[in-house]
Structures are given as structure tokens and as C-alpha cells.
N, CA and C atoms of all chains as a GROMACS GRO file, in nm:
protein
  612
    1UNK      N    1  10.618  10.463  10.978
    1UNK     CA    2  10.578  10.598  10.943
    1UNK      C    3  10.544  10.603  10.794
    2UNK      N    4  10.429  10.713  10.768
    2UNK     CA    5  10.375  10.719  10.640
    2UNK      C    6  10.401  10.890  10.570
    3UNK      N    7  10.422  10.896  10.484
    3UNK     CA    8  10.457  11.024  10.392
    3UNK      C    9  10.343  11.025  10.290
    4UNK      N   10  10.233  11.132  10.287
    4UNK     CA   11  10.181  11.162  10.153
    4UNK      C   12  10.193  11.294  10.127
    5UNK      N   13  10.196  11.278   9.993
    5UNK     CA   14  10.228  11.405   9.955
    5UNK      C   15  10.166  11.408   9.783
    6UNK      N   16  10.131  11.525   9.806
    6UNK     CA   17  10.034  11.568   9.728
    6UNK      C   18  10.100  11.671   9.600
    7UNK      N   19  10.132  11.665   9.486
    7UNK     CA   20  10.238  11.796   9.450
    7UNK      C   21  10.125  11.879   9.315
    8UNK      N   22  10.151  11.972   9.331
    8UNK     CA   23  10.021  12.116   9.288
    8UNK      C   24  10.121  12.178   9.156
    9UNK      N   25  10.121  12.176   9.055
    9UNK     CA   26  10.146  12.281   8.949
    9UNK      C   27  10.060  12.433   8.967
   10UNK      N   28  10.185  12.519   9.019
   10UNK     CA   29  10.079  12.656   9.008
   10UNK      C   30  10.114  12.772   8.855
   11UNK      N   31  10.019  12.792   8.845
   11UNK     CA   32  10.044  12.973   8.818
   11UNK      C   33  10.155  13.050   8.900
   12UNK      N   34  10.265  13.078   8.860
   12UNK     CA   35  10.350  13.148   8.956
   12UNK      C   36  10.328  13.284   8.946
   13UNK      N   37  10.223  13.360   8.886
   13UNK     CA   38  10.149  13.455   8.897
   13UNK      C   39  10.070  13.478   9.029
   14UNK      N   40   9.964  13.325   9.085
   14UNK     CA   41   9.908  13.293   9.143
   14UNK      C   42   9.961  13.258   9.290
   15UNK      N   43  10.091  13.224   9.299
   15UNK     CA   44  10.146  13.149   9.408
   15UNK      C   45  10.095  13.209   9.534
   16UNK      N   46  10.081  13.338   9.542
   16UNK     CA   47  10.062  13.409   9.711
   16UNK      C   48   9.902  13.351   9.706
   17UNK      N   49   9.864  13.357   9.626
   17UNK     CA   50   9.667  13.351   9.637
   17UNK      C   51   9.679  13.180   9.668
   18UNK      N   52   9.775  13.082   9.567
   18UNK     CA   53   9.772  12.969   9.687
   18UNK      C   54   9.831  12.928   9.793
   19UNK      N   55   9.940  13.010   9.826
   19UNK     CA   56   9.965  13.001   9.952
   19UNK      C   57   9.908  13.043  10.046
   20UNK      N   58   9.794  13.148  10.008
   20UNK     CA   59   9.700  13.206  10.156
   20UNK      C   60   9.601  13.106  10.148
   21UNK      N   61   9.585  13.057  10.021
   21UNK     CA   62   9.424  12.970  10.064
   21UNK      C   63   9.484  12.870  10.196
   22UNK      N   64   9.593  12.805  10.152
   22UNK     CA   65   9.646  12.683  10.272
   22UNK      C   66   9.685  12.744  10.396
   23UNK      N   67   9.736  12.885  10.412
   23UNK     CA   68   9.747  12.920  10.553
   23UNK      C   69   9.574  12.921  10.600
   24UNK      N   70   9.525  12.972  10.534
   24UNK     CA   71   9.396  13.029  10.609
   24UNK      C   72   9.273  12.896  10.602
   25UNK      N   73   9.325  12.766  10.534
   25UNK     CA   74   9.242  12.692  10.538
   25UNK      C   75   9.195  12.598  10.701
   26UNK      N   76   9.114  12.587  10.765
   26UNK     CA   77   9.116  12.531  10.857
   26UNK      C   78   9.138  12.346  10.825
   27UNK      N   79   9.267  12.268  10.863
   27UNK     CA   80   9.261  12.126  10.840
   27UNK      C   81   9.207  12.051  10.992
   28UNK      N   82   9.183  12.088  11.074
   28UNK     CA   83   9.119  11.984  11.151
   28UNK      C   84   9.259  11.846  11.172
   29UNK      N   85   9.320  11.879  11.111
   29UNK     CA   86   9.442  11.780  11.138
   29UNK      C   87   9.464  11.761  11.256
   30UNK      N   88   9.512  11.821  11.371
   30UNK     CA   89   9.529  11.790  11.520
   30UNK      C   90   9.482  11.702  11.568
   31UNK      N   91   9.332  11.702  11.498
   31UNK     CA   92   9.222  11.585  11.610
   31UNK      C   93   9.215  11.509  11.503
   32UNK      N   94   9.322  11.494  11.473
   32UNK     CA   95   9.357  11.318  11.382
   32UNK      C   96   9.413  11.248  11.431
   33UNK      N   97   9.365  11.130  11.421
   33UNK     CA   98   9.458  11.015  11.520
   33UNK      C   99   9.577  10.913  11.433
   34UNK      N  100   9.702  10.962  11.473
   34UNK     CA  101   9.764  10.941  11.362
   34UNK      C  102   9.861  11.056  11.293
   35UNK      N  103   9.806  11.146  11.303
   35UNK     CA  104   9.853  11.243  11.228
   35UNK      C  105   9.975  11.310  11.313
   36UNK      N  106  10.100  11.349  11.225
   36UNK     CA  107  10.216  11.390  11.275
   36UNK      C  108  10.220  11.548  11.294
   37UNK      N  109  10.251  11.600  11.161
   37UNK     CA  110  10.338  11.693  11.079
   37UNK      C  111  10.256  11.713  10.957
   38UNK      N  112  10.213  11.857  10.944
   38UNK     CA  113  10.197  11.904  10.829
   38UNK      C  114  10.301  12.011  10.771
   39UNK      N  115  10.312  12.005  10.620
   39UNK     CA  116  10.390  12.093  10.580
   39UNK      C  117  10.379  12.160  10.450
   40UNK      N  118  10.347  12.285  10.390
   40UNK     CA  119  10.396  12.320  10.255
   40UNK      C  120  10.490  12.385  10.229
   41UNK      N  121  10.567  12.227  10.083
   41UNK     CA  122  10.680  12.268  10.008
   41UNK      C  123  10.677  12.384   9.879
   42UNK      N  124  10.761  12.454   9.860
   42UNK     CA  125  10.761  12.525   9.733
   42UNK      C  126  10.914  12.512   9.664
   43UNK      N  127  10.902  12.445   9.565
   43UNK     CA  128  10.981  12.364   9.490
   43UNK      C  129  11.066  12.505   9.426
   44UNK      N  130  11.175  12.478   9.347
   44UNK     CA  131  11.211  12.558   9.287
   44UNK      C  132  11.149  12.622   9.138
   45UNK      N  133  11.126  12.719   9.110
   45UNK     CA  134  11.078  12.774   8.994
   45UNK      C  135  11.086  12.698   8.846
   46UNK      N  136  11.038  12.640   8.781
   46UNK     CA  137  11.036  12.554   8.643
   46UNK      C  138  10.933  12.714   8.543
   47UNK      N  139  11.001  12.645   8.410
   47UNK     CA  140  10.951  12.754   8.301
   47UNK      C  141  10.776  12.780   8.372
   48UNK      N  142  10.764  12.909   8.317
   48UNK     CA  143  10.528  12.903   8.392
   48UNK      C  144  10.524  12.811   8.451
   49UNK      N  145  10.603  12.744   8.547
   49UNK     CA  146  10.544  12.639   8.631
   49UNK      C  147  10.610  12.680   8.834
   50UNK      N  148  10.534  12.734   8.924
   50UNK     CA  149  10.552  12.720   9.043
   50UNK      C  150  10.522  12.552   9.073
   51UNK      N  151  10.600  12.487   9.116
   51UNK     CA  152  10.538  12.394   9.206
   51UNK      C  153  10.555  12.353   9.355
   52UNK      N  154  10.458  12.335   9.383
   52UNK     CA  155  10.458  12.276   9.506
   52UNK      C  156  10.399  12.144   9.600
   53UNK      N  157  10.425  12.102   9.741
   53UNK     CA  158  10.417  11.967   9.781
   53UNK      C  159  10.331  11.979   9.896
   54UNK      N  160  10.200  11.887   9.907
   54UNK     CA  161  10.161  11.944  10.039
   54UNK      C  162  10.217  11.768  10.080
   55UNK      N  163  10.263  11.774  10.200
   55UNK     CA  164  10.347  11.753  10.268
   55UNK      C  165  10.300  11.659  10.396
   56UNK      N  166  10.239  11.574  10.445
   56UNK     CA  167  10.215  11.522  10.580
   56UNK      C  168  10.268  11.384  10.607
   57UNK      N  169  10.297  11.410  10.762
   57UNK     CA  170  10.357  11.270  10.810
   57UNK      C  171  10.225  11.190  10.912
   58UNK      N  172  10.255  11.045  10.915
   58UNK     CA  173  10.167  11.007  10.976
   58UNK      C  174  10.222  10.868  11.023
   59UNK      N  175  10.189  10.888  11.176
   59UNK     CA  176  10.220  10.720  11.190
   59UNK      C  177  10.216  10.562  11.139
   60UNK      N  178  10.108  10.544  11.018
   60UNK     CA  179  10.146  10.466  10.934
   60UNK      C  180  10.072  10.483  10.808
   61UNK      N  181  10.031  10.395  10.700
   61UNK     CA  182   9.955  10.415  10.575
   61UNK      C  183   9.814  10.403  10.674
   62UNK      N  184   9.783  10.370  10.769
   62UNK     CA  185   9.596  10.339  10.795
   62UNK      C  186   9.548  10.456  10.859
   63UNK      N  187   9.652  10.457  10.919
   63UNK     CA  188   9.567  10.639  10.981
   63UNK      C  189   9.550  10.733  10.890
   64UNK      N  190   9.621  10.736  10.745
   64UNK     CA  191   9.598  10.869  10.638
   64UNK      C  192   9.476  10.759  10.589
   65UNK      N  193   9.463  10.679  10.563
   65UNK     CA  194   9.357  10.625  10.495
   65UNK      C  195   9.249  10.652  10.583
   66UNK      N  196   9.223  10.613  10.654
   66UNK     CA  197   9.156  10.616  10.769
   66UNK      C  198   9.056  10.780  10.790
   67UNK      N  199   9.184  10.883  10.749
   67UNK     CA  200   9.144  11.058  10.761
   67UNK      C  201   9.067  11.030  10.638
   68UNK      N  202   9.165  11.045  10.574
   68UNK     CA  203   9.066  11.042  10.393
   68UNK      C  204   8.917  10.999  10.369
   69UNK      N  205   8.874  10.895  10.475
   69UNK     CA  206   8.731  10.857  10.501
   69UNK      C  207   8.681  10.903  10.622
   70UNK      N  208   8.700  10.987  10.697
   70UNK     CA  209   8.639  11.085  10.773
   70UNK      C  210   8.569  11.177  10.792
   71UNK      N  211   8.513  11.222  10.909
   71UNK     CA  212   8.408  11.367  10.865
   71UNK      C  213   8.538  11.458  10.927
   72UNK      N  214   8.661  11.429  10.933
   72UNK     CA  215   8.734  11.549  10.959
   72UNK      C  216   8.784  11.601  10.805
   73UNK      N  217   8.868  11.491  10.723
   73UNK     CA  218   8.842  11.486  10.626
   73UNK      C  219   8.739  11.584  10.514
   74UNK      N  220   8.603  11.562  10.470
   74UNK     CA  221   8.488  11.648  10.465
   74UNK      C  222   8.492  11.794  10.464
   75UNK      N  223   8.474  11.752  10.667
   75UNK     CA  224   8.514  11.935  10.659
   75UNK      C  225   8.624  12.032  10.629
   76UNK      N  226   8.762  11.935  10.668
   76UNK     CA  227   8.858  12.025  10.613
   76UNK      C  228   8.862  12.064  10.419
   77UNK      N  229   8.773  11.951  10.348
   77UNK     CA  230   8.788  11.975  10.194
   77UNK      C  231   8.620  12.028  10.167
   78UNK      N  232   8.571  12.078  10.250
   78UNK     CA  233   8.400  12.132  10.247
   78UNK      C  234   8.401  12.296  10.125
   79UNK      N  235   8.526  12.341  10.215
   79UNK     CA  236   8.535  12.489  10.118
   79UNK      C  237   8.566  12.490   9.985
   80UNK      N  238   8.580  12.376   9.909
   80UNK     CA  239   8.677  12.372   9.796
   80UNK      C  240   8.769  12.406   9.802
   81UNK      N  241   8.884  12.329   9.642
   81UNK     CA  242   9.010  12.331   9.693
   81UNK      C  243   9.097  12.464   9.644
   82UNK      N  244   9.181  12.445   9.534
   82UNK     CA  245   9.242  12.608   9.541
   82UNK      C  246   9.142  12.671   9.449
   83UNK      N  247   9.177  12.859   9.475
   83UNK     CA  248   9.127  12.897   9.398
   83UNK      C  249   9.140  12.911   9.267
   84UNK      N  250   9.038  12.936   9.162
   84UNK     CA  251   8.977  12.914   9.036
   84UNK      C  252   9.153  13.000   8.963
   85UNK      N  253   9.218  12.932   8.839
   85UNK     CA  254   9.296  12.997   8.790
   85UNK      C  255   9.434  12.965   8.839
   86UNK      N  256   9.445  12.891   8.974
   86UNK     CA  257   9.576  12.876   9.061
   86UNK      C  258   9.626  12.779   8.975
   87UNK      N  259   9.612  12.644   8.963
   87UNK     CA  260   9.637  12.558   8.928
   87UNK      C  261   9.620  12.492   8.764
   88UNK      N  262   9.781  12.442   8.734
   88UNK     CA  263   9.790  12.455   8.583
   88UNK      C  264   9.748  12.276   8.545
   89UNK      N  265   9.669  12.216   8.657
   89UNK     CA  266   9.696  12.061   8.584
   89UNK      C  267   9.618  12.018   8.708
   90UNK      N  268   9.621  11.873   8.741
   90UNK     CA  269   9.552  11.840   8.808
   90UNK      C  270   9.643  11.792   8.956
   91UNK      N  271   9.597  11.779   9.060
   91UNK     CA  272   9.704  11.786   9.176
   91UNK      C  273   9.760  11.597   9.148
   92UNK      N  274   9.848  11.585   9.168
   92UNK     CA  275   9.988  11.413   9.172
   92UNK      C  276   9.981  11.392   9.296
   93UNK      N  277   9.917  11.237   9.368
   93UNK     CA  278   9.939  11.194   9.482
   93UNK      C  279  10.049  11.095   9.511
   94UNK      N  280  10.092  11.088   9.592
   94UNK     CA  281  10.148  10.988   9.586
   94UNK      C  282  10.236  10.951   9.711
   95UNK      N  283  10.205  10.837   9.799
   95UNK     CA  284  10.257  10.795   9.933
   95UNK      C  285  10.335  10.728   9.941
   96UNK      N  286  10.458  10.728  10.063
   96UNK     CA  287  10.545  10.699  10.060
   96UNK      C  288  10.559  10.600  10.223
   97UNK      N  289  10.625  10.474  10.219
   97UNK     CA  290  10.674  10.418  10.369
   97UNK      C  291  10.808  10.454  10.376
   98UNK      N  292  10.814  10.507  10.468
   98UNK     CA  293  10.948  10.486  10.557
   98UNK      C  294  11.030  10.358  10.585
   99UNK      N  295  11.128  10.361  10.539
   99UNK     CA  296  11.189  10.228  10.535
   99UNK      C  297  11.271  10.201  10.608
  100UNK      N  298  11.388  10.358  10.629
  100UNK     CA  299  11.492  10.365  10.722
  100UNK      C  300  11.464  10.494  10.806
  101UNK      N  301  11.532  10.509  10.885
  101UNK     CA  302  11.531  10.643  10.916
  101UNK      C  303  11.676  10.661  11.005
  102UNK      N  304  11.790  10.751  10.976
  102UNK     CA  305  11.866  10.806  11.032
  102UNK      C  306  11.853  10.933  11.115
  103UNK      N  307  11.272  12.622  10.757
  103UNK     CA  308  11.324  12.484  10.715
  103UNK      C  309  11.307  12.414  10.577
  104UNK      N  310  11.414  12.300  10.522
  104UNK     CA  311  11.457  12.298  10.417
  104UNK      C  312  11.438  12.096  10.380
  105UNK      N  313  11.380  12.059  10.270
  105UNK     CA  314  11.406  11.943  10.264
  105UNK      C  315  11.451  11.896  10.122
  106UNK      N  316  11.559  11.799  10.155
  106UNK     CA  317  11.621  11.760  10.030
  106UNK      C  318  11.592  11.654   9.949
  107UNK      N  319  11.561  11.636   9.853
  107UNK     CA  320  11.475  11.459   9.800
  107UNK      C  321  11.572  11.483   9.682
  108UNK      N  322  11.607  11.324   9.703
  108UNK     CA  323  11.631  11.237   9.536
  108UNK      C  324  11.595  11.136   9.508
  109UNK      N  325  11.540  11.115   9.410
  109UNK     CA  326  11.433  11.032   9.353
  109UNK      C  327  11.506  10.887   9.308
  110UNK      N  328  11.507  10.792   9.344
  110UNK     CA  329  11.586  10.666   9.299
  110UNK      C  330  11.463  10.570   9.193
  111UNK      N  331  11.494  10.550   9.125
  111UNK     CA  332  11.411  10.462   8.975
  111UNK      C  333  11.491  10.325   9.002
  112UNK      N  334  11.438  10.213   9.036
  112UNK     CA  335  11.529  10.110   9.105
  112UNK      C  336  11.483   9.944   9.077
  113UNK      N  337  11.585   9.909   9.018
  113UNK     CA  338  11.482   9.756   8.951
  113UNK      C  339  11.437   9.685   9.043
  114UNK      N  340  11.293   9.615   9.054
  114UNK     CA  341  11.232   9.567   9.165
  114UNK      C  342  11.325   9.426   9.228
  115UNK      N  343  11.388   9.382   9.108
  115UNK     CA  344  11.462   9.252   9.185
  115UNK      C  345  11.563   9.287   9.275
  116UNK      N  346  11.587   9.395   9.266
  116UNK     CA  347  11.728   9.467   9.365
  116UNK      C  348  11.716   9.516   9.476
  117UNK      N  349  11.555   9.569   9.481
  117UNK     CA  350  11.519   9.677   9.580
  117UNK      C  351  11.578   9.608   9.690
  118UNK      N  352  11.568   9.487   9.770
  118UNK     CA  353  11.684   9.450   9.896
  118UNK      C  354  11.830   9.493   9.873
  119UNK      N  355  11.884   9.500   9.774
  119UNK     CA  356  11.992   9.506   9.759
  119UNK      C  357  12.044   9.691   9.783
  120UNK      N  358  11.944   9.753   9.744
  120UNK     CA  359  11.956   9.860   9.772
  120UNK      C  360  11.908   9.940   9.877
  121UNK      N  361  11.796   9.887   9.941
  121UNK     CA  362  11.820   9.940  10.102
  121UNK      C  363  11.882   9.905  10.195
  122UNK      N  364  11.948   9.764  10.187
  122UNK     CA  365  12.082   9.703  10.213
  122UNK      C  366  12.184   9.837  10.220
  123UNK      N  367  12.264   9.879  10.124
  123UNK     CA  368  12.297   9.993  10.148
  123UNK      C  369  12.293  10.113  10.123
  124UNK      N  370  12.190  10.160  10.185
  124UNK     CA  371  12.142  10.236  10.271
  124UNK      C  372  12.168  10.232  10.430
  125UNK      N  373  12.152  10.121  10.458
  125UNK     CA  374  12.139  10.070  10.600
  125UNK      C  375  12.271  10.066  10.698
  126UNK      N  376  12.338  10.003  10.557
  126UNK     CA  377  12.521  10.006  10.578
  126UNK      C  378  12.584  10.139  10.589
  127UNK      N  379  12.575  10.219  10.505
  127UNK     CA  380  12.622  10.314  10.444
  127UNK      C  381  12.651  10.452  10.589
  128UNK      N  382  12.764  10.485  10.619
  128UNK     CA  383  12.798  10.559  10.755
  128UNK      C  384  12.730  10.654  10.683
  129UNK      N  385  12.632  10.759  10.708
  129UNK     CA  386  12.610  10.870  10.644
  129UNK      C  387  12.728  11.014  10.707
  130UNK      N  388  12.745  10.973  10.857
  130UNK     CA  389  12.822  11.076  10.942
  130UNK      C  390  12.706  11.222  10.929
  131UNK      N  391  12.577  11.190  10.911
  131UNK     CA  392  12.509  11.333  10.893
  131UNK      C  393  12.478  11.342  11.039
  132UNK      N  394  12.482  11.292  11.162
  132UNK     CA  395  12.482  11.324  11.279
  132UNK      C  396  12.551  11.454  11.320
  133UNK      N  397  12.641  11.430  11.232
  133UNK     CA  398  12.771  11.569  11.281
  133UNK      C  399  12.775  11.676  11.265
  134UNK      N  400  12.662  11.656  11.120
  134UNK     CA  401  12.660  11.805  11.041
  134UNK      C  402  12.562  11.887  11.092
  135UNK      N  403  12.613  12.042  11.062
  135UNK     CA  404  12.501  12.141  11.131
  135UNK      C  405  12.406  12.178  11.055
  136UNK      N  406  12.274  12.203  11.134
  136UNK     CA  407  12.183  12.181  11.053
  136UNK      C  408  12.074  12.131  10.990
  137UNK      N  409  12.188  11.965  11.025
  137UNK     CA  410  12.088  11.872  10.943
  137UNK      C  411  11.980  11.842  11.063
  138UNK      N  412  11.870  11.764  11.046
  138UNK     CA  413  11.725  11.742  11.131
  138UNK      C  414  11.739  11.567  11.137
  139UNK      N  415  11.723  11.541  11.019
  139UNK     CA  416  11.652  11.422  10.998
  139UNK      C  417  11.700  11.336  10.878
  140UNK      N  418  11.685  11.225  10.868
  140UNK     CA  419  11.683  11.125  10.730
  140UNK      C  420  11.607  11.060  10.719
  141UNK      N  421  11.558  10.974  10.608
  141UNK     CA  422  11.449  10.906  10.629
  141UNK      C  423  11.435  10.836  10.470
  142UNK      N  424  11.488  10.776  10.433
  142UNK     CA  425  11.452  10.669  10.298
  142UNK      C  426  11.298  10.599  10.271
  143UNK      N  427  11.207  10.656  10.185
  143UNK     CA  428  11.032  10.649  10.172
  143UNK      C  429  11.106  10.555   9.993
  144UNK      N  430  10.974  10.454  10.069
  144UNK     CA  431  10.965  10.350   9.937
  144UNK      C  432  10.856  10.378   9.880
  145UNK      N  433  10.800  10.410   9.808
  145UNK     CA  434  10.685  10.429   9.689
  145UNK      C  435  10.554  10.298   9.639
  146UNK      N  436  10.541  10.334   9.587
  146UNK     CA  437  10.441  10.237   9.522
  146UNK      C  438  10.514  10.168   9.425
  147UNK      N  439  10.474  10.022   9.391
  147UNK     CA  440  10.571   9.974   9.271
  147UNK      C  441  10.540   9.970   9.138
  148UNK      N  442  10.572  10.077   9.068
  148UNK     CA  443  10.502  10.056   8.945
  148UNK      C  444  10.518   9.983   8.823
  149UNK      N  445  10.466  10.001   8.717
  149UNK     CA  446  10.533   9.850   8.594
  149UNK      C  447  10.674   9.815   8.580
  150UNK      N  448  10.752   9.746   8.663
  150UNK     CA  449  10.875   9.712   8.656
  150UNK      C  450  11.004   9.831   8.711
  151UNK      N  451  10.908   9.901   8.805
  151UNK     CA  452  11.042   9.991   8.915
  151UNK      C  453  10.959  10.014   9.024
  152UNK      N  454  11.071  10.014   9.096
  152UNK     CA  455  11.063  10.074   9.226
  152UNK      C  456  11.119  10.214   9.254
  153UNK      N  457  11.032  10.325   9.272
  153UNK     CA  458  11.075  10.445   9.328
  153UNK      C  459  11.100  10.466   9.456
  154UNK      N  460  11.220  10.474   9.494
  154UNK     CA  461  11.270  10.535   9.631
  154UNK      C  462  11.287  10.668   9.614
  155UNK      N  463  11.289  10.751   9.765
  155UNK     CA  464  11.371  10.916   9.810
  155UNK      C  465  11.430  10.892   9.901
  156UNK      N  466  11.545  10.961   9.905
  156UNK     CA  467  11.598  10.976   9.974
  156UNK      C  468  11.576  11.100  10.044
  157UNK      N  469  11.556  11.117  10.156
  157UNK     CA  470  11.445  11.218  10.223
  157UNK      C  471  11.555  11.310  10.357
  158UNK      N  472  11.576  11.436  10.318
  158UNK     CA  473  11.668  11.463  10.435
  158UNK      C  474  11.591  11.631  10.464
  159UNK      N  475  11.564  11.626  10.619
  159UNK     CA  476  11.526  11.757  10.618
  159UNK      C  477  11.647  11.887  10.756
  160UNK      N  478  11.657  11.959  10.697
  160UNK     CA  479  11.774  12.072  10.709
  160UNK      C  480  11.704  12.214  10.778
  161UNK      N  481  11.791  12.266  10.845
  161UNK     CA  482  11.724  12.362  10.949
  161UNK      C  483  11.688  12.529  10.776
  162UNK      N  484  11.818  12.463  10.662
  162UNK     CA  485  11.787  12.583  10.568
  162UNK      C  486  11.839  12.529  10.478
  163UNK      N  487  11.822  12.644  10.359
  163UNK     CA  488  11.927  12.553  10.234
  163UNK      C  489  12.071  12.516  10.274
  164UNK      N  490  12.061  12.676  10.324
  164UNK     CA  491  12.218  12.678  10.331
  164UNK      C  492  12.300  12.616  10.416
  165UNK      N  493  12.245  12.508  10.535
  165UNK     CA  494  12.332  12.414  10.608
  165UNK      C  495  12.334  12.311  10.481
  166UNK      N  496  12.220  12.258  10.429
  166UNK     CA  497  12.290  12.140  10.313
  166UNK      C  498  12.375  12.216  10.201
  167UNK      N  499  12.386  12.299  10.185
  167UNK     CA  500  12.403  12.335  10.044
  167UNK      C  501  12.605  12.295  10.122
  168UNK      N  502  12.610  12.416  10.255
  168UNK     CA  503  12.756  12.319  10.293
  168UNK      C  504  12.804  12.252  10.320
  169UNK      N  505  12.705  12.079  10.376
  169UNK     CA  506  12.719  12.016  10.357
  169UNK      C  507  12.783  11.915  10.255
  170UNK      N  508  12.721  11.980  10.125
  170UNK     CA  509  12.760  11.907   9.986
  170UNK      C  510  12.881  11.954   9.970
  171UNK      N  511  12.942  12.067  10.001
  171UNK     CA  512  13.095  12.061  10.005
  171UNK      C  513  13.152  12.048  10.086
  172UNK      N  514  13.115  11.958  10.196
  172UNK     CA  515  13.221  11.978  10.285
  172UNK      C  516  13.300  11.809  10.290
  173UNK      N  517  13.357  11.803  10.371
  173UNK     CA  518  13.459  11.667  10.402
  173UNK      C  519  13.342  11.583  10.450
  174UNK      N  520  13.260  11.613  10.549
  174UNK     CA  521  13.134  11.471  10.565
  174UNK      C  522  13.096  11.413  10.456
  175UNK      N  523  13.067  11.540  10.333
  175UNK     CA  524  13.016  11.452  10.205
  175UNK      C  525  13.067  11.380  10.141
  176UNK      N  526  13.215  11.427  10.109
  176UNK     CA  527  13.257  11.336  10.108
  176UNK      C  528  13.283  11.208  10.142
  177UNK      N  529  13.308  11.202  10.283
  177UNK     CA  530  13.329  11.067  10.341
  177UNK      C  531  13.238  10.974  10.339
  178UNK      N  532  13.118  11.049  10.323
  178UNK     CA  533  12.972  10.968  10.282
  178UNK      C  534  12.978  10.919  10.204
  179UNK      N  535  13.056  11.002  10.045
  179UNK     CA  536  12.978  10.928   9.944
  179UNK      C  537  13.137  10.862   9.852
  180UNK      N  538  13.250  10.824   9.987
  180UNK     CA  539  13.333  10.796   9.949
  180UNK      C  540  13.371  10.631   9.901
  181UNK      N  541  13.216  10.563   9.930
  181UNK     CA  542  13.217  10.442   9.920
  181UNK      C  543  13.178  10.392   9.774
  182UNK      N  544  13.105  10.510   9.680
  182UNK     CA  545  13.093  10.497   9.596
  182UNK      C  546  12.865  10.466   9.613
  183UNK      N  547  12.831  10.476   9.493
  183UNK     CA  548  12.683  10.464   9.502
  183UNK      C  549  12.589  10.320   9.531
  184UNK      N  550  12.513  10.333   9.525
  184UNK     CA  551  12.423  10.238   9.458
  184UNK      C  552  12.498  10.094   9.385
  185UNK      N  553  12.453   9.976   9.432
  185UNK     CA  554  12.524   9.835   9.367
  185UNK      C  555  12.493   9.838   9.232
  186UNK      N  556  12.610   9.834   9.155
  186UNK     CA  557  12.582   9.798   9.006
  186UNK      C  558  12.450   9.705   8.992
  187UNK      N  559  12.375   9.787   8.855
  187UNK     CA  560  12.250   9.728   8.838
  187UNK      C  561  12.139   9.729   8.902
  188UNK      N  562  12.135   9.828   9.006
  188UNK     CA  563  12.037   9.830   9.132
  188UNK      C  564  11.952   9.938   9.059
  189UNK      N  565  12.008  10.016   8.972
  189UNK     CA  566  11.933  10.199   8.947
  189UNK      C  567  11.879  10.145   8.772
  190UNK      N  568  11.743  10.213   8.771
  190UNK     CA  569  11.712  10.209   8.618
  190UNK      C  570  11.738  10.350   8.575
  191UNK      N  571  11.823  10.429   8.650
  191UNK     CA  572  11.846  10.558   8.531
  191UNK      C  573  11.905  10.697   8.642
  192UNK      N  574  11.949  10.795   8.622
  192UNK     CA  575  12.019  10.887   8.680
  192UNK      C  576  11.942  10.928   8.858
  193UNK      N  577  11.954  10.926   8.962
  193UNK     CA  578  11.862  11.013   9.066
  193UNK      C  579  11.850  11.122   8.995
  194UNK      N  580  11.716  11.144   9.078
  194UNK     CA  581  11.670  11.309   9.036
  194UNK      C  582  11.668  11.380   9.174
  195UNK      N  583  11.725  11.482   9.157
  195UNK     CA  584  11.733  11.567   9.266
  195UNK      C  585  11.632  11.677   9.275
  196UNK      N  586  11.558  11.715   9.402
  196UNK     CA  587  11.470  11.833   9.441
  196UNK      C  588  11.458  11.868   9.546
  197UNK      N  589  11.484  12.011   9.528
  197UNK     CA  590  11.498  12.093   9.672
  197UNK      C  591  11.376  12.143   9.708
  198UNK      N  592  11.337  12.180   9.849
  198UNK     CA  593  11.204  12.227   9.878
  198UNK      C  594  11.232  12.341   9.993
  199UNK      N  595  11.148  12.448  10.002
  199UNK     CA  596  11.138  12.545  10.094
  199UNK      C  597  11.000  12.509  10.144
  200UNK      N  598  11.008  12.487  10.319
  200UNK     CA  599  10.861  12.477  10.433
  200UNK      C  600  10.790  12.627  10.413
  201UNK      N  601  10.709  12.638  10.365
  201UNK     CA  602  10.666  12.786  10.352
  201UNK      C  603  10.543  12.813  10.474
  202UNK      N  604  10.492  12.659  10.480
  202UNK     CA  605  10.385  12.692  10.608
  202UNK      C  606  10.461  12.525  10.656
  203UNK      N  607  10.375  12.558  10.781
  203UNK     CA  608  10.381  12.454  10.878
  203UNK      C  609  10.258  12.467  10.948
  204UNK      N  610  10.223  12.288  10.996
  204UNK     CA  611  10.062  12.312  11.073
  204UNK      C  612  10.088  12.164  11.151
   0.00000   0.00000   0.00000
């Protein structure tokens, strides 16, 4: 199993305006092959800083690679990403293997 | 739903040594209410560490939050941590709230 996760510095002014963009965004995720679990985290409050984690599981590192070069991919990132003002920095990727699992 | 991460900074010559126990280690989180899941994610290796999480996800805060006081946690973490020399510096702890799901 594969973990990426993506983590967003917001405007905590901003937070509802990015949390609706991601409810209302269509991801096409379902008809991924591979794809588990999506999720968004909202971290605890830091000085002007909301942050948060977007969150997905996936049966291993090739199937997220795999999306990432897709036309599902595309269309789910076609609309652009948050809106203008949300975001205080640039979005942190970073994937994770599963090593154990209890 | 609720997920708990701590961040392990971990010298690369050790990293066996430290999912070693992990592996060992009785967690007894089967018992506790609440809890979902565990799951230890290895990272990318960067200039001379290895980042691990320790990855636990919880029906809310508040089943882990009694967790951490209760007698399971103890008994968990009655063995003591991490093998001397395994950690390059304190875990970092971070809590997360699921605000969407997809």
C-alpha cells in the first residue's frame, strides 16, 4: 500500500473557500485503478497558518504514478487548483510505503 | 474521523533496526475503542535520514486522546522506545481532523 499526501498552507481566513473548492471539485478518482481512499486533513491551527493534508491511499506507488499521467488525472486538475488568495506557499508532496500495518 | 501521525527522523543504518520494533512491539490497540487502523509509512530517504510515521486512524479525537491515558498506553509504551541510536532527534507529533471524504 501507497500514501500520498499532499500538505496546503492556508489563509485561515480562507479555509471554508478551500474546503468547498475540494468538496465541489469533481476527482474522477473511482475510475482509478488502484485507487483506495480519499481524504481531507485539517491540521491543527499554527500562528496565520491553517494547514492542511490531501490525503489518498492506493494499492501501491505505480498506480498513483500511473493516475498522475492520466487523462483522469487532467481532467480532475483541468479547473485549476485552489482559489486565488487561499494559499500562503506552495503545496509539499510527499509519499509514503506502508511497511507494517496493525 | 481522526488520524494520528508522528514523524520519526531515523538514521538510515538503523532503519531495520527500527521497524524491527515496530513489528515486535504488542501495541494491544486491538482492544481500544475507537481505534480503526495502524499502519507505519516509510518516506523517501533523504541526505542521511530516514523519515518514518507512525500512522493511526481513530473513529475521533476523543477515542485517542483516551487512549493516551489509559492503561493500554501504557502497556504499549511500557517497553520503553525506539533502540538507542536508531532516532536523529525528538518525534514530532500531528493530529488531523477528516473534514471530507471521497
Amino acid at each position: 500500500m501507497y500514501i500520498a499526501m499532499n500538505q496546503f498552507r492556508v489563509n485561515p481566513e480562507r479555509a471554508s473557500d478551500f474546503e468547498k473548492m475540494w468538496e465541489e471539485r469533481d476527482s474522477y478518482l473511482n475510475e482509478v485503478p488502484g485507487f483506495k481512499s480519499f481524504h481531507l486533513l485539517k491540521g491543527a491551527l499554527e500562528e496565520d497558518v491553517q494547514v492542511y493534508i490531501s490525503h489518498s491511499i492506493w494499492q501501491n506507488e505505480e498506480t498513483f504514478t500511473d493516475w498522475t499521467q492520466s487523462e483522469a488525472f487532467q481532467k480532475a486538475h483541468a479547473r485549476g487548483g485552489s482559489p486565488s488568495g487561499t494559499l500562503l506557499g506552495p503545496p509539499k508532496f510527499s509519499g509514503w510505503q506502508v511497511v507494517l500495518e496493525k
